[in-house]
N, CA, C and O atoms as a Tinker XYZ file with bonds, in Angstrom:
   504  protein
     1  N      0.835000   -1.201000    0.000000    73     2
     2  CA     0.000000    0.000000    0.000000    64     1     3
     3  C      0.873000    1.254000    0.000000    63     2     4     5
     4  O      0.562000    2.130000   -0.808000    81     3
     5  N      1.899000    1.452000    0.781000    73     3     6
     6  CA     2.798000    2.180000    0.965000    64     5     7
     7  C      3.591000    2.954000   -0.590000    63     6     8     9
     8  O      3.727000    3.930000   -1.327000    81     7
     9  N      4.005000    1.139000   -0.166000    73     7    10
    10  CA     5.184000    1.668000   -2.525000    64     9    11
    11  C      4.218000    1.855000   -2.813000    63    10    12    13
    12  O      4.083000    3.065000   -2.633000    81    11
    13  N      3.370000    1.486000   -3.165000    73    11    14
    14  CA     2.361000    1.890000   -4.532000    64    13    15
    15  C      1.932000    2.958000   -4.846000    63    14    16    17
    16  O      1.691000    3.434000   -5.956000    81    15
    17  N      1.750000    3.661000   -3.067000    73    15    18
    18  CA     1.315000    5.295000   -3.300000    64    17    19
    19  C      2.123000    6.191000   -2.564000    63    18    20    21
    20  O      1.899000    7.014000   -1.676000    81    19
    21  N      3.764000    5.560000   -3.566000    73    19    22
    22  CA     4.931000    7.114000   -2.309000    64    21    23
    23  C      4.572000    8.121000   -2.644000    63    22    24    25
    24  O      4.244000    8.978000   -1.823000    81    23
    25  N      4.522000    8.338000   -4.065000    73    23    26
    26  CA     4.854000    9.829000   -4.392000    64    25    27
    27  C      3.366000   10.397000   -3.481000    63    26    28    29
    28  O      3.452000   11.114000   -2.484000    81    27
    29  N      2.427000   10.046000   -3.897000    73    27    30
    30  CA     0.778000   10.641000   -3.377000    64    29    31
    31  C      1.285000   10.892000   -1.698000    63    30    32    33
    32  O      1.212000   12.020000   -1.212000    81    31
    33  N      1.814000    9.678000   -0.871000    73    31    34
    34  CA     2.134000   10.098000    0.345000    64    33    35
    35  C      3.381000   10.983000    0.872000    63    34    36    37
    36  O      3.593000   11.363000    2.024000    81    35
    37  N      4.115000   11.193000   -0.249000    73    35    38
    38  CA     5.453000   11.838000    0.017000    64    37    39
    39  C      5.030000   13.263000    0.108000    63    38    40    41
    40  O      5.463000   14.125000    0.873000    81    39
    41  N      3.804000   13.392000   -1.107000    73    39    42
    42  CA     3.734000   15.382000   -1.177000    64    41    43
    43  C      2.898000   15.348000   -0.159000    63    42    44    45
    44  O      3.159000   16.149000    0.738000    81    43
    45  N      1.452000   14.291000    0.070000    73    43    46
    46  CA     0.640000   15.037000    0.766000    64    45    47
    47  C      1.484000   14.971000    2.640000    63    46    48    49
    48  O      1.028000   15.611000    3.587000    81    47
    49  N      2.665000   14.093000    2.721000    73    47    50
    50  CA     3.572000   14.202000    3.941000    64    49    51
    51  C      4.285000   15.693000    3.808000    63    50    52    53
    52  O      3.784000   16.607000    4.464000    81    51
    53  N      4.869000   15.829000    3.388000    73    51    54
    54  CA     5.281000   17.321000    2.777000    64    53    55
    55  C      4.854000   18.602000    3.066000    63    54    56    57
    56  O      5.514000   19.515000    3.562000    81    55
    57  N      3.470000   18.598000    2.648000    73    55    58
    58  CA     2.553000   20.092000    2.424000    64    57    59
    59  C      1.981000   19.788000    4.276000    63    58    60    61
    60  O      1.770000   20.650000    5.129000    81    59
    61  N      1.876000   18.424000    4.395000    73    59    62
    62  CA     1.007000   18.412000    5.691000    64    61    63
    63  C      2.603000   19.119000    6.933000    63    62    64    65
    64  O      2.356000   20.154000    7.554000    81    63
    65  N      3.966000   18.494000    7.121000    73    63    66
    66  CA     4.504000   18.648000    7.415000    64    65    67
    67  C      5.005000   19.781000    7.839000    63    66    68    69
    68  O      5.371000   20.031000    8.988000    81    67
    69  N      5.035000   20.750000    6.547000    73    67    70
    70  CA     4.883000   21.977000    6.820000    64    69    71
    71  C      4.100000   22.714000    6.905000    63    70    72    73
    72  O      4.465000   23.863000    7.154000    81    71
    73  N      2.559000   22.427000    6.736000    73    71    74
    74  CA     1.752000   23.252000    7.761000    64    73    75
    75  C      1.177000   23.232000    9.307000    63    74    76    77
    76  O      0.355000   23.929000    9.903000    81    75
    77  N      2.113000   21.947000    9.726000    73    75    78
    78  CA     2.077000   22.032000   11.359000    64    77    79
    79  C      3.392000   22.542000   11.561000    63    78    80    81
    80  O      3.501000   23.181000   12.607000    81    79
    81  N      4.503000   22.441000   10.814000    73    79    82
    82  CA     5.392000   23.211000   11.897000    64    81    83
    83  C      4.821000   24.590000   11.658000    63    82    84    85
    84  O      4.605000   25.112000   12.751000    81    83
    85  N      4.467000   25.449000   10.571000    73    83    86
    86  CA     4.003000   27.161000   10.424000    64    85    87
    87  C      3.078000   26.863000   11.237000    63    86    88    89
    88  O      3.229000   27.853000   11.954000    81    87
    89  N      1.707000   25.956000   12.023000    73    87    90
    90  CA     0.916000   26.102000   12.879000    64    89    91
    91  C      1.893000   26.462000   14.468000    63    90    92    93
    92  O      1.731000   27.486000   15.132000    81    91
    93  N      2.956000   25.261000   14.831000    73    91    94
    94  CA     3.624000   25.230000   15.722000    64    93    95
    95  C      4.292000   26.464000   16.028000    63    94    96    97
    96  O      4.339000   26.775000   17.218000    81    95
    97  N      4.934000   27.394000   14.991000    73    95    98
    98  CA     5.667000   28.618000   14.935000    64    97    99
    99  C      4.837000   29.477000   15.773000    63    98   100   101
   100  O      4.929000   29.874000   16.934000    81    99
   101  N      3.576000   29.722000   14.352000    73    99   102
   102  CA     2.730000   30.856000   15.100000    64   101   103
   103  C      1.656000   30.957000   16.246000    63   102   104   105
   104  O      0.980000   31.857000   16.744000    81   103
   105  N      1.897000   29.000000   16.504000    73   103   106
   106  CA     1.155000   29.276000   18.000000    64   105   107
   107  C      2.434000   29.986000   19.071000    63   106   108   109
   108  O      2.127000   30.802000   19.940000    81   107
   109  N      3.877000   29.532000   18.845000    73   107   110
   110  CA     4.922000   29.982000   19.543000    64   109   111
   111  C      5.035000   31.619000   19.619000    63   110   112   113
   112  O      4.650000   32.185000   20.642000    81   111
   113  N      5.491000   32.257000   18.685000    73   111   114
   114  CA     5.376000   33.663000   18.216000    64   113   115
   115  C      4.249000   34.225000   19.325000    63   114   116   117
   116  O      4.446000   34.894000   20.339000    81   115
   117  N      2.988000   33.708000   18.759000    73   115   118
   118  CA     1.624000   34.007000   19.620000    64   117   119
   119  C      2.233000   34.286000   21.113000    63   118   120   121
   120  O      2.232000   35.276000   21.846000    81   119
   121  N      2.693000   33.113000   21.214000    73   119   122
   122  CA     2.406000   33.126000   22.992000    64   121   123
   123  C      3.382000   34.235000   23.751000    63   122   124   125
   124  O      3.300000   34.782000   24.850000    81   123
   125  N      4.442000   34.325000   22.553000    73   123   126
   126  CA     5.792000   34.877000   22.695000    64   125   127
   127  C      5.111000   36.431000   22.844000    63   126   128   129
   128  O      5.525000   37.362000   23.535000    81   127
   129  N      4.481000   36.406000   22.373000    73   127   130
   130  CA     3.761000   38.372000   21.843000    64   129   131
   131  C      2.829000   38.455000   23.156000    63   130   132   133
   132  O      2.842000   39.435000   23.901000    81   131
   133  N      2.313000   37.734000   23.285000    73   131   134
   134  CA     1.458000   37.841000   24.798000    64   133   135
   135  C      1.745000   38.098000   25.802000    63   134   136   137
   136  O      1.151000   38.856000   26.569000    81   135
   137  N      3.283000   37.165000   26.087000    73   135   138
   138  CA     3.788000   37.126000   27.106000    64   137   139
   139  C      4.547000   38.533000   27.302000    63   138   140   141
   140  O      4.708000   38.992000   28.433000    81   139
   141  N      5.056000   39.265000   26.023000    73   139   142
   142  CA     5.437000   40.432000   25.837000    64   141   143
   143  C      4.782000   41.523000   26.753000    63   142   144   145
   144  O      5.119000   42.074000   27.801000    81   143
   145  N      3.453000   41.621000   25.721000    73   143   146
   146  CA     2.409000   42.552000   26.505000    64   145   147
   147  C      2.456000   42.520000   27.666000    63   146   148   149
   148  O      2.764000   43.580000   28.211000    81   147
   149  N      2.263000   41.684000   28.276000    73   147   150
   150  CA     1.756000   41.332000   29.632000    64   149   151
   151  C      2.691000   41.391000   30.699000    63   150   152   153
   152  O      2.276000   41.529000   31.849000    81   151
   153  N      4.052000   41.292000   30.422000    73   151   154
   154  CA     4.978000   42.276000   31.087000    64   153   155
   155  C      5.105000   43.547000   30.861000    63   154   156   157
   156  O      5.409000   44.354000   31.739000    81   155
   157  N      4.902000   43.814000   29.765000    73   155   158
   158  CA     5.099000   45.280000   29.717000    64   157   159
   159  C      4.071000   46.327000   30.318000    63   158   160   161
   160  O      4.123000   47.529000   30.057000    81   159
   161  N      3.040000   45.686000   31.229000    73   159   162
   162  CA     2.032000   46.702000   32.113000    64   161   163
   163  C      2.924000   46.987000   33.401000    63   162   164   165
   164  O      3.922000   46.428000   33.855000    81   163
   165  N      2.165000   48.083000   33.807000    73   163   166
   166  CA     2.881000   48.721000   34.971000    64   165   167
   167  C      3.300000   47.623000   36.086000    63   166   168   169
   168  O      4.320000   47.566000   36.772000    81   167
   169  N      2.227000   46.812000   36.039000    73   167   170
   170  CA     2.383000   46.133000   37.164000    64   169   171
   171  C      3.646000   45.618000   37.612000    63   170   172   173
   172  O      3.922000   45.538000   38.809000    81   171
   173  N      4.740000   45.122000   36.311000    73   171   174
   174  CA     6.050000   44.639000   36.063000    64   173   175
   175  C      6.888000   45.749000   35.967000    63   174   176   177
   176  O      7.931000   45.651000   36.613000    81   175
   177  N      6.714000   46.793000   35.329000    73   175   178
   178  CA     7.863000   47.432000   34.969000    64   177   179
   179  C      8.146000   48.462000   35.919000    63   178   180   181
   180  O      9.226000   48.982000   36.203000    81   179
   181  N      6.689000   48.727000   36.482000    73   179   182
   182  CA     7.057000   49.479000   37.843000    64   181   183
   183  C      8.071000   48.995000   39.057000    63   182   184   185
   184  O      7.992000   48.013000   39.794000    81   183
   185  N      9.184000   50.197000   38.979000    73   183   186
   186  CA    10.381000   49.616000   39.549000    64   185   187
   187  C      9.822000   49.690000   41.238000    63   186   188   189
   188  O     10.614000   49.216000   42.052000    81   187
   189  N      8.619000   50.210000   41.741000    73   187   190
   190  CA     8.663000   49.896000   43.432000    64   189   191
   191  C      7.846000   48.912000   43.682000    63   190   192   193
   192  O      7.679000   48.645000   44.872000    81   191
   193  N      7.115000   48.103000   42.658000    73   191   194
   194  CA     6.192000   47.373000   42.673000    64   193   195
   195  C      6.970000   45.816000   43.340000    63   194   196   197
   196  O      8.154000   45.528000   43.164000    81   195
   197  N      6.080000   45.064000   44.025000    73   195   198
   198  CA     6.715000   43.809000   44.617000    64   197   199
   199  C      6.837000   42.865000   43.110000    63   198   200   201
   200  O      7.755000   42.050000   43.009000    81   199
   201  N      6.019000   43.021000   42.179000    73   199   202
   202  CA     6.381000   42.357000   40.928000    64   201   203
   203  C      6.977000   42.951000   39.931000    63   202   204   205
   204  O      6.380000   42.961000   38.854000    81   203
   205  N      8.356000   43.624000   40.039000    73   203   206
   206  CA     9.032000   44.399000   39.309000    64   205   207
   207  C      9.605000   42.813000   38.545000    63   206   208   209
   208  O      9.547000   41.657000   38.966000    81   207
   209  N     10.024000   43.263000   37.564000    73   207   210
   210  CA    10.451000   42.712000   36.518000    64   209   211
   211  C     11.585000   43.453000   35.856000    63   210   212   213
   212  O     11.386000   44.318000   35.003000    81   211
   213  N     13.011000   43.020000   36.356000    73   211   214
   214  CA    14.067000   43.894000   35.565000    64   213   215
   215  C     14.441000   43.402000   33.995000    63   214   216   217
   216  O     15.423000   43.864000   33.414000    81   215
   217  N     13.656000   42.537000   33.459000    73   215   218
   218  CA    14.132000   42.316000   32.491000    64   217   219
   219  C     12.938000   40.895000   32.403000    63   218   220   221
   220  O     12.682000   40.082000   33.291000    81   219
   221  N     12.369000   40.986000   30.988000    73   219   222
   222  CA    10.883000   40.587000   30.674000    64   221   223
   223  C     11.452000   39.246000   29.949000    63   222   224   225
   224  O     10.602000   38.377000   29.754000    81   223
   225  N     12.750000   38.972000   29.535000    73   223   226
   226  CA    13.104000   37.978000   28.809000    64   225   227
   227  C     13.041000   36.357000   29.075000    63   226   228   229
   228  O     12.926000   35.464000   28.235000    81   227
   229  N     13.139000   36.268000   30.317000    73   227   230
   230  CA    12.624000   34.809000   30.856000    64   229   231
   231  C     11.687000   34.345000   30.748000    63   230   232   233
   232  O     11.555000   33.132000   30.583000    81   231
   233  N     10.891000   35.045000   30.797000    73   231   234
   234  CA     9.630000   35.050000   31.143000    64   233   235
   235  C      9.023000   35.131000   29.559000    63   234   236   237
   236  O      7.807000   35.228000   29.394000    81   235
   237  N      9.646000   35.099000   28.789000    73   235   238
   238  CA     8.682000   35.499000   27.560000    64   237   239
   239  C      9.724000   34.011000   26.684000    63   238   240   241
   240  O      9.109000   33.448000   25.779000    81   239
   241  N     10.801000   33.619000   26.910000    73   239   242
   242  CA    11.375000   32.396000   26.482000    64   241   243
   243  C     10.969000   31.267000   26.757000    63   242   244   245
   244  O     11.019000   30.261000   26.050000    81   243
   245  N     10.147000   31.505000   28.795000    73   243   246
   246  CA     9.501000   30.113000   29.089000    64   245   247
   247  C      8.240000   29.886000   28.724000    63   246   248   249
   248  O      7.898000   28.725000   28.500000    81   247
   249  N      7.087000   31.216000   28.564000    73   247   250
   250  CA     6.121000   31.250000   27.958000    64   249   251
   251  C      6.339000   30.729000   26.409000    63   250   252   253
   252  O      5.416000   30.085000   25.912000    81   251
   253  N      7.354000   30.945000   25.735000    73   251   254
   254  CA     7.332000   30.466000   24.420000    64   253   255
   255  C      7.527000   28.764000   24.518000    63   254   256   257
   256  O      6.622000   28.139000   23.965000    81   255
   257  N      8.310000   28.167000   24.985000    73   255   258
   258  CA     8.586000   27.093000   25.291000    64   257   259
   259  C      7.655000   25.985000   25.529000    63   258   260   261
   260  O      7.501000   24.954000   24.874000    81   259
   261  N      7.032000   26.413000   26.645000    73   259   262
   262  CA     5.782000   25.847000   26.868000    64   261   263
   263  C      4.622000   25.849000   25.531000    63   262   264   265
   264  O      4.024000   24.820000   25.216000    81   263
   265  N      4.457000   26.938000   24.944000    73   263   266
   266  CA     3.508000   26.876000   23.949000    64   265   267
   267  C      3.895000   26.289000   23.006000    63   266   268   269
   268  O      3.055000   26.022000   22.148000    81   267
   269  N      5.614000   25.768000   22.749000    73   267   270
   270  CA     5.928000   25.308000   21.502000    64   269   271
   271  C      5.683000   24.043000   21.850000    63   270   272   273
   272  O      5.142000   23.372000   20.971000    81   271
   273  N      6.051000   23.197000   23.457000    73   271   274
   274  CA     5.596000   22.002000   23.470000    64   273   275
   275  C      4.326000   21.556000   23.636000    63   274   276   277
   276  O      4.046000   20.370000   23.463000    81   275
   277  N      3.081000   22.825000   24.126000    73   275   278
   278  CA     1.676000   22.333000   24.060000    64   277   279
   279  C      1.281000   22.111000   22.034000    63   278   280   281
   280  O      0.634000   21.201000   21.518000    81   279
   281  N      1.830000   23.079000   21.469000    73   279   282
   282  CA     1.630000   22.511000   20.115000    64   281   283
   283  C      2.001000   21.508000   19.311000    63   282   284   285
   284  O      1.570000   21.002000   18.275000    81   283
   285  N      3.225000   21.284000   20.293000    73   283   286
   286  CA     3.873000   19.760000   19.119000    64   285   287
   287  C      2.897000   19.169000   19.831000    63   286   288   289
   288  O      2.084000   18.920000   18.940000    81   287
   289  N      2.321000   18.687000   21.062000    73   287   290
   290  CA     1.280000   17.661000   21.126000    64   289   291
   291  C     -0.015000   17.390000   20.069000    63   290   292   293
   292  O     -0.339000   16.452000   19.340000    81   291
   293  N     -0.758000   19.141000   20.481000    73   291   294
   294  CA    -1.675000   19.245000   19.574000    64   293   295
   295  C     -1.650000   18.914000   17.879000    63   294   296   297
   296  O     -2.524000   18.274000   17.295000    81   295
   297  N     -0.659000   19.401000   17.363000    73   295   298
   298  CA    -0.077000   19.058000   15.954000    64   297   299
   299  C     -0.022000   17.595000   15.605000    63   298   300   301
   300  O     -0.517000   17.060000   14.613000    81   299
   301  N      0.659000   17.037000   16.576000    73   299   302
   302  CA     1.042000   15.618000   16.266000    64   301   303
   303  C     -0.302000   14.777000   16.429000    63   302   304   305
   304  O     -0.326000   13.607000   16.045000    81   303
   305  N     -1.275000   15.302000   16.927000    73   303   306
   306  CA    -2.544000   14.362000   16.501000    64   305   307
   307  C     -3.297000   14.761000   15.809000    63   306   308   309
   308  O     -4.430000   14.299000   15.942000    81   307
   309  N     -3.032000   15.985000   14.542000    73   307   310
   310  CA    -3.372000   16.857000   13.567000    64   309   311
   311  C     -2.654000   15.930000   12.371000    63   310   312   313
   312  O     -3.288000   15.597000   11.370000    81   311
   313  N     -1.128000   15.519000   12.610000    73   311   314
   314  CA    -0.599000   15.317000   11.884000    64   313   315
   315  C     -1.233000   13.519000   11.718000    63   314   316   317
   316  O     -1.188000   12.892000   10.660000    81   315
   317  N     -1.740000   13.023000   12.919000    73   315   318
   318  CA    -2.047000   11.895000   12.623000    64   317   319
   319  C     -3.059000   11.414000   12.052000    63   318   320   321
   320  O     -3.156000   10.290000   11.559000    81   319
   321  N     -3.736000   12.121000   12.089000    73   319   322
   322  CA    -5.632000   12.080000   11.351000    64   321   323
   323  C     -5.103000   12.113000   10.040000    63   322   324   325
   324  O     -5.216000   11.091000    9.363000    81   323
   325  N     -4.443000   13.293000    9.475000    73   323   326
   326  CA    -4.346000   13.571000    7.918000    64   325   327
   327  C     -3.248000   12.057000    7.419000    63   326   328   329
   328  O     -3.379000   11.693000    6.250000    81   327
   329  N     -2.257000   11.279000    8.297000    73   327   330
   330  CA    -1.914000   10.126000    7.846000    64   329   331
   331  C     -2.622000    9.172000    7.810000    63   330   332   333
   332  O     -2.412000    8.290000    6.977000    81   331
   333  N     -3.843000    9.081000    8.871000    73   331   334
   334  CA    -4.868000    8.111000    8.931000    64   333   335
   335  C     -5.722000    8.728000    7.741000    63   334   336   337
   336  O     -5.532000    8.115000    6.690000    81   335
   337  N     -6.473000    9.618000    7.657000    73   335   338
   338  CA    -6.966000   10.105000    6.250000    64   337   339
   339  C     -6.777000    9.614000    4.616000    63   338   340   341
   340  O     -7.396000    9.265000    3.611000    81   339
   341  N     -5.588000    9.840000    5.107000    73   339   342
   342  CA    -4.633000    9.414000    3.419000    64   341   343
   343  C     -4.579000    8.078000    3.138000    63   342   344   345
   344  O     -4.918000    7.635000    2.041000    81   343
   345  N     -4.049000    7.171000    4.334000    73   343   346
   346  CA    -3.980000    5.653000    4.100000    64   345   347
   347  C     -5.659000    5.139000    4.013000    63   346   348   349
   348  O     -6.214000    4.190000    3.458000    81   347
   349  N     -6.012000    5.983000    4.637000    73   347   350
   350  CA    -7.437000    4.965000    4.261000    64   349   351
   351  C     -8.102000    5.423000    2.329000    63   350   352   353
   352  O     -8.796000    4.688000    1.626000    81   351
   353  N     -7.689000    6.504000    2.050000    73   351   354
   354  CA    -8.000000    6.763000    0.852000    64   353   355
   355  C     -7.205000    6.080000    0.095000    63   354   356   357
   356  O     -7.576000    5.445000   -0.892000    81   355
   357  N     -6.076000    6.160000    0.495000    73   355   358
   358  CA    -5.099000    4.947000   -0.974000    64   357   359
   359  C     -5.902000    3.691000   -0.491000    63   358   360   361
   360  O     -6.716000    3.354000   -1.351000    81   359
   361  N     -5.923000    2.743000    0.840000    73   359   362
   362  CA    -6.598000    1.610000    0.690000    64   361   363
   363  C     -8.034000    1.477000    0.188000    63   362   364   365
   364  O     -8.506000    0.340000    0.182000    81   363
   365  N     -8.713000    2.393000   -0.192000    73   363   366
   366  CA    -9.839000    2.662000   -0.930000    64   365   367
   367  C     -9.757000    2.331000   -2.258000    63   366   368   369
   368  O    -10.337000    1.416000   -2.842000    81   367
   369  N     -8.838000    3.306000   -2.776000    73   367   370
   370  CA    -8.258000    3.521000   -3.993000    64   369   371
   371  C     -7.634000    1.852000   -4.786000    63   370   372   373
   372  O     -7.846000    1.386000   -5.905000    81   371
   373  N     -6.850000    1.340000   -3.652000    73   371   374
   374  CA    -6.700000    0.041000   -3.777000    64   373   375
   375  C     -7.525000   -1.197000   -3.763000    63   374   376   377
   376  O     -7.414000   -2.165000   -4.514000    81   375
   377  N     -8.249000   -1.042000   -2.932000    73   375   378
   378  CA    -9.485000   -2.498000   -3.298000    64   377   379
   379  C    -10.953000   -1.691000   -4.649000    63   378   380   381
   380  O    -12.001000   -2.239000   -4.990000    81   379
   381  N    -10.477000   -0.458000   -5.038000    73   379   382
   382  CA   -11.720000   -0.563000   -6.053000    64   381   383
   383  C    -11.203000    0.313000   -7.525000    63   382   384   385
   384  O    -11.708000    1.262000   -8.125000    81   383
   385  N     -9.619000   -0.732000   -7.828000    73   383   386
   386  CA    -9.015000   -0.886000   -8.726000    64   385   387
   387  C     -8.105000    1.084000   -9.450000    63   386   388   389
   388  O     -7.647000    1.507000  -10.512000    81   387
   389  N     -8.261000    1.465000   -8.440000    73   387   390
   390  CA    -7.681000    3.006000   -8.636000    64   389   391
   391  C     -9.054000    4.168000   -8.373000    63   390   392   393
   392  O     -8.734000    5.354000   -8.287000    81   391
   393  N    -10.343000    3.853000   -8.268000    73   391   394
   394  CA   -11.377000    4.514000   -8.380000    64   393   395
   395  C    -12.045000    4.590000   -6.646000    63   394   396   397
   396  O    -12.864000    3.926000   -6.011000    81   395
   397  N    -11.160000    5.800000   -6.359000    73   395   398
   398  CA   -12.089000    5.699000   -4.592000    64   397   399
   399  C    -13.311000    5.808000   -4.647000    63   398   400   401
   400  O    -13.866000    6.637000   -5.368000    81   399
   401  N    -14.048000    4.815000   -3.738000    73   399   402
   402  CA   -15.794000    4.717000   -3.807000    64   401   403
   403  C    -15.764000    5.278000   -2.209000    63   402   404   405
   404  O    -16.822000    5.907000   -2.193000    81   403
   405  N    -15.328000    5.388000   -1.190000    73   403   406
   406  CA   -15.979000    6.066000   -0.259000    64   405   407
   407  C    -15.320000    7.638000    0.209000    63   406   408   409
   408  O    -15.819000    8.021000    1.267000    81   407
   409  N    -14.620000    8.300000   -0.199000    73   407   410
   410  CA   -13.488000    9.016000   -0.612000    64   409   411
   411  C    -14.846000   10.190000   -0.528000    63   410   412   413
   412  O    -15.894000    9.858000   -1.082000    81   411
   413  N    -14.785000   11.304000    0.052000    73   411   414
   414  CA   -15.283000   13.027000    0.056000    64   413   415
   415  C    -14.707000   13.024000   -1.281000    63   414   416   417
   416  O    -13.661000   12.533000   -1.704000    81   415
   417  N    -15.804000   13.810000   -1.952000    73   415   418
   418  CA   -15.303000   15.084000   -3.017000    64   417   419
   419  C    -14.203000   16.174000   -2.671000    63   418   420   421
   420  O    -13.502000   16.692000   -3.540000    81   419
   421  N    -14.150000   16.357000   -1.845000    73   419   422
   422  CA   -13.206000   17.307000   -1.638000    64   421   423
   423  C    -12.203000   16.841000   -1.180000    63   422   424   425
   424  O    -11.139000   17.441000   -1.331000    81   423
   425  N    -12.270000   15.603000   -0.472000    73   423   426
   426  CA   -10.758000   14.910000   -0.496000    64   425   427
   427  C    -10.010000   14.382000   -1.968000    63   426   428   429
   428  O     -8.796000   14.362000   -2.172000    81   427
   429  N    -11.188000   13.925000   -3.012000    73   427   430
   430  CA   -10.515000   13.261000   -4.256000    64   429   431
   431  C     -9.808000   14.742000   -5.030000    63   430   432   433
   432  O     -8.771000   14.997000   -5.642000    81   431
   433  N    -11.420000   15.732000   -4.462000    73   431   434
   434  CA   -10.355000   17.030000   -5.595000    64   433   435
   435  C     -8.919000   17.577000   -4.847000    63   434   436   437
   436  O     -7.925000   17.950000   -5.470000    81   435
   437  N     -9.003000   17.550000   -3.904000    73   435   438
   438  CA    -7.264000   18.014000   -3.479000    64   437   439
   439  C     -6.460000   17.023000   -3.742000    63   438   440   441
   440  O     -5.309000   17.428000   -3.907000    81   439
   441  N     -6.632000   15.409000   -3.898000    73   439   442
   442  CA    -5.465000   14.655000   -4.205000    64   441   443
   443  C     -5.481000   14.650000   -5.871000    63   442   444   445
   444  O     -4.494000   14.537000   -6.598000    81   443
   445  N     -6.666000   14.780000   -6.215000    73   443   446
   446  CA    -6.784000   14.701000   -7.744000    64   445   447
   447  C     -7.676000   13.906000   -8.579000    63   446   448   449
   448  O     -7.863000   14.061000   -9.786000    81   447
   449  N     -8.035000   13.323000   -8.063000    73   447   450
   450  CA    -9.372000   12.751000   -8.279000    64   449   451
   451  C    -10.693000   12.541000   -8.864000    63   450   452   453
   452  O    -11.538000   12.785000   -8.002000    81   451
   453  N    -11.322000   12.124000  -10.175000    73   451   454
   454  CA   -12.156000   12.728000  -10.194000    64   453   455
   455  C    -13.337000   12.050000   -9.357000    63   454   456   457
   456  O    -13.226000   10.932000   -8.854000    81   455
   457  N    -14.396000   12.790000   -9.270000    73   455   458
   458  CA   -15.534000   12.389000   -8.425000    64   457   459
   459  C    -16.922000   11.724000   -9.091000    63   458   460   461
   460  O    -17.950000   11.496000   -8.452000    81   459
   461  N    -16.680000   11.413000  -10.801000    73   459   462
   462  CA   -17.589000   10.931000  -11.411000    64   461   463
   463  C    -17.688000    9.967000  -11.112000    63   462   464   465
   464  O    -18.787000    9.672000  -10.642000    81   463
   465  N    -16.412000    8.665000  -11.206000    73   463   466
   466  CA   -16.072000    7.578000  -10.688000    64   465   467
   467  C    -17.184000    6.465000   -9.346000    63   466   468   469
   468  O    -17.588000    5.305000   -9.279000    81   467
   469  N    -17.253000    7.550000   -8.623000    73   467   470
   470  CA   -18.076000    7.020000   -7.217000    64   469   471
   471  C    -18.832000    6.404000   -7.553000    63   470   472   473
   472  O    -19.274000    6.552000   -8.692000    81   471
   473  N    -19.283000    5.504000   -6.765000    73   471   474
   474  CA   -20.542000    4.681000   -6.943000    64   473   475
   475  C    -21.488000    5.145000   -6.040000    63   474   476   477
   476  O    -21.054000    5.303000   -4.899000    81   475
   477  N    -22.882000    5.460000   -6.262000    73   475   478
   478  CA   -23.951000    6.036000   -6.366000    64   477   479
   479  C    -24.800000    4.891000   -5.059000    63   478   480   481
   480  O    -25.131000    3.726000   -5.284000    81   479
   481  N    -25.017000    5.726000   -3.574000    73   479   482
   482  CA   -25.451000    4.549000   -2.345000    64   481   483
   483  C    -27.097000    4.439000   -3.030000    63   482   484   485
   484  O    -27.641000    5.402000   -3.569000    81   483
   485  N    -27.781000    2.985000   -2.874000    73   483   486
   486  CA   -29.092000    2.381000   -3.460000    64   485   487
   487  C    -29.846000    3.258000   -2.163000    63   486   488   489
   488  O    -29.481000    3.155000   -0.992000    81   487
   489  N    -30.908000    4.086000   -2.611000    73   487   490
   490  CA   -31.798000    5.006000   -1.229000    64   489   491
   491  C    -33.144000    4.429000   -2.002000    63   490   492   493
   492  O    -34.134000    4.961000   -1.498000    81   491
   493  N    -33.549000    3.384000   -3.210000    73   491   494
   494  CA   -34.586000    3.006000   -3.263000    64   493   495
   495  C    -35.156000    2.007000   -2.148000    63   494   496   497
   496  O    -36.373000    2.013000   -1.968000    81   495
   497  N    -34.473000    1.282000   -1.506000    73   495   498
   498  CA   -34.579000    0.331000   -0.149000    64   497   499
   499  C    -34.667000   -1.125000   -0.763000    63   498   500   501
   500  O    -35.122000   -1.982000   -0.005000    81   499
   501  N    -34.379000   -1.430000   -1.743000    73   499   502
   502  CA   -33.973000   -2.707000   -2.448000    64   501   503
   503  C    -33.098000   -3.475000   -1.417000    63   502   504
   504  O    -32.615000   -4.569000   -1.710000    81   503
């Protein structure tokens, strides 16, 4: 199942690959910009305050940190659906001779697909 459909799993590994790490980034960035703000209120920067903050940088490296490892979790079971997704469409593709019969339209049109192919579910009650 695999050889038969590298190239199909190589790009759609690829495009998927890199849109969880750009998800992973800009959840990081995100948290990184938050954590910014949120020192930068008086409450921190005020030098008589009991939560003075001489320098906002720890605090905005461990906030990033943390958000980069709450996203590789989240991602990685993002990333696993779209591999479970795919293998079940090539094994589709495979028991009904290249022609996916249970396959979304909109999954055949992003891999390429056409959607005439399908076979049509009996709703007469035969």
């Amino acid at each position: 199942l695999i050889v038969n459909n590298c190239l199909r799993l190589a790009a759609v590994n690829t495009v998927g690959d890199m849109l969880t790490w750009l998800g992973k980034v800009c959840v990081t960035l995100l948290a990184g910009i938050m954590c910014f703000f949120l020192t930068d209120m008086d409450l921190y920067t005020d030098v008589d305050s009991e939560t003075y903050l001489s320098s906002p940088l720890l605090p905005i490296i461990l906030s990033m940190c943390i958000a980069y490892f709450i996203a590789e979790v989240f991602f990685q079971v993002y990333e696993m659906a779209i591999d479970t997704i795919l293998l079940s469409f090539c094994e589709d593709c495979e028991q009904h001779d290249g022609n996916p019969q249970y396959a979304p339209e909109l999954l055949m049109k992003a891999i390429g697909k056409s959607a005439s192919n399908k076979i049509k579910p009996n709703t007469s009650g035969d």
